[in-house]
C-alpha positions as CSV (number, residue, x, y, z in Angstrom):
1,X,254.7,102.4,125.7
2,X,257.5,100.1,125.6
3,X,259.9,100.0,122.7
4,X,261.1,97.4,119.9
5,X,264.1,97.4,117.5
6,X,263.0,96.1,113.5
7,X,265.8,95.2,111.2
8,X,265.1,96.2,107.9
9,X,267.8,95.9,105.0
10,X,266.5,98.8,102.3
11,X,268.7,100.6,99.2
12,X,270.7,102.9,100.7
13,X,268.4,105.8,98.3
14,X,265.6,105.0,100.5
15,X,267.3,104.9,103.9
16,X,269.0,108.1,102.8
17,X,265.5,109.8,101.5
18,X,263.9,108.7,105.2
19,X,266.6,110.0,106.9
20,X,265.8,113.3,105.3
21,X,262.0,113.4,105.4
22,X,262.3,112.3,109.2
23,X,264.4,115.5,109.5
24,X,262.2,117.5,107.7
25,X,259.6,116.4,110.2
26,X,261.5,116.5,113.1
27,X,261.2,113.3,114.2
28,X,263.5,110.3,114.6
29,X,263.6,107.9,111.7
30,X,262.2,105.2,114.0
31,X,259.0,107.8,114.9
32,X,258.7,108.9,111.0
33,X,258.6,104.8,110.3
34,X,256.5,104.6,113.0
35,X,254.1,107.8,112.0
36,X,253.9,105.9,108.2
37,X,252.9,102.5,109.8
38,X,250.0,103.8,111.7
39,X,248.9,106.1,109.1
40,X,248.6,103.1,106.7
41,X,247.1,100.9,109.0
42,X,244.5,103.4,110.4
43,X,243.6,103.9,105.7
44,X,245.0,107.3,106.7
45,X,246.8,107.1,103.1
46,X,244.0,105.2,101.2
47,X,242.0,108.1,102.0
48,X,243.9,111.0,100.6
49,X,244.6,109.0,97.9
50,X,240.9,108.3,97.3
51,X,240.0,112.2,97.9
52,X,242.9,113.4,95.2
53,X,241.2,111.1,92.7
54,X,237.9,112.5,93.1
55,X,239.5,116.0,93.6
56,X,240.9,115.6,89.9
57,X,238.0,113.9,88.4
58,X,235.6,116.8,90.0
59,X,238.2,119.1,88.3
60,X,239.1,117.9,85.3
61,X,237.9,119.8,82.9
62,X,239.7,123.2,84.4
63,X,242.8,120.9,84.1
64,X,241.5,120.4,80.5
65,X,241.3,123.8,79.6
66,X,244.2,125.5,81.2
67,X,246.5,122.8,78.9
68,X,244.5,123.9,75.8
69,X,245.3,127.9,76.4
70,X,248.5,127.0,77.1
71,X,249.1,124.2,73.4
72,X,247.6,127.6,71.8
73,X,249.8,129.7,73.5
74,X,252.9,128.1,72.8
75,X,251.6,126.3,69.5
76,X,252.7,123.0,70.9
77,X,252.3,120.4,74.3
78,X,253.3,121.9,77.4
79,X,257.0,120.7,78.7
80,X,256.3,117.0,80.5
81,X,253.0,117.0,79.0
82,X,251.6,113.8,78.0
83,X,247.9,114.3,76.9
84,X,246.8,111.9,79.8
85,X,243.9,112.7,81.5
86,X,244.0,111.8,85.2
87,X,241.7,109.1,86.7
């Protein structure tokens, strides 16, 4: 398949942060932008999104609990804890 070259002008955080994930990856950064397209475009990413809320609804309540045991263990909010329940 032949080849094209996008300019995109992006913080230099977020060209720094896809340099590493493509690395992590081991692909190029043109490949990993590539990989992200498609993924999107195919719902690829709508889909895990939509299964992770249902995974956490579906679950909630062990979520629920295990925060409880752990405010009456410690006698207060666990650290980062907000009291939100997830949607």
């Amino acid at each position: 398949m032949a080849k094209t070259q996008l300019g995109a002008r992006v913080d230099e955080d977020v060209a720094e942060l896809a340099r590493r994930r493509a690395a992590d990856l081991g692909l190029s950064v043109g490949d990993y932008l590539a990989r992200l397209v498609q993924d999107d475009a195919s719902g690829l990413r709508a889909r895990a999104v939509d299964a992770a809320a249902r995974f956490l609804a579906e679950h909630q309540a062990i979520f629920d609990e295990a925060e409880a045991e752990a405010e009456a263990e410690d006698g207060r909010r666990p650290e980062g804890s907000r009291g939100t329940r997830a949607a």
